[in-house]
C-alpha positions as CSV (number, residue, x, y, z in Angstrom):
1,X,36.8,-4.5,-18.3
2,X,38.8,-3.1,-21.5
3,X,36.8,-5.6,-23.7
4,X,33.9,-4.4,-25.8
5,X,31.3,-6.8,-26.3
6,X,28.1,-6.3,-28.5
7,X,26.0,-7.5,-26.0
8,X,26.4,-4.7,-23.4
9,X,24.6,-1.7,-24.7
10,X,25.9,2.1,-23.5
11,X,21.5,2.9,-22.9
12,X,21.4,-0.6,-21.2
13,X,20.3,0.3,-16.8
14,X,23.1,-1.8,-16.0
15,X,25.9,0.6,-17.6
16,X,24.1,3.7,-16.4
17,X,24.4,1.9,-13.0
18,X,28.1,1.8,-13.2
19,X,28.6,5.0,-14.6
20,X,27.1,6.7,-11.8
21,X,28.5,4.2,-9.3
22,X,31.9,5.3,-10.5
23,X,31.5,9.0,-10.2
24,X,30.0,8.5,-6.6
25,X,33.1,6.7,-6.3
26,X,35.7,9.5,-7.9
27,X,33.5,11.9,-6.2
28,X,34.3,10.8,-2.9
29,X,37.9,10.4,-3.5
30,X,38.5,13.7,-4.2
31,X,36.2,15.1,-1.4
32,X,38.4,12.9,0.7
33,X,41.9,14.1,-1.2
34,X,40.5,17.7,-0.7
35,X,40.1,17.1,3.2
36,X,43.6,15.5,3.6
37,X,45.3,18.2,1.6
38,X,43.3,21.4,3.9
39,X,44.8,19.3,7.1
40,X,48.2,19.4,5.4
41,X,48.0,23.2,4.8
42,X,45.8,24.3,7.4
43,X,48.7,21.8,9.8
């Protein structure tokens, strides 16, 4: 995934894909890092 290739292009669909993929992903993540660190405090 490090690897750069000419082929992919940053404009190209398929990257913007990804790219939003990813911050649904991270998005989630920390909603779900948020909820377990309330129950922790809240006890």
């Amino acid at each position: 995934m490090a690897r750069r290739t000419p082929e992919v292009k940053p404009a190209s669909p398929a990257a913007a894909i990804v790219l939003v993929l990813l911050f649904i992903v991270c998005f989630i993540i920390a909603l779900w890092v948020l909820m377990a660190l309330t129950r922790i405090v809240l006890g």
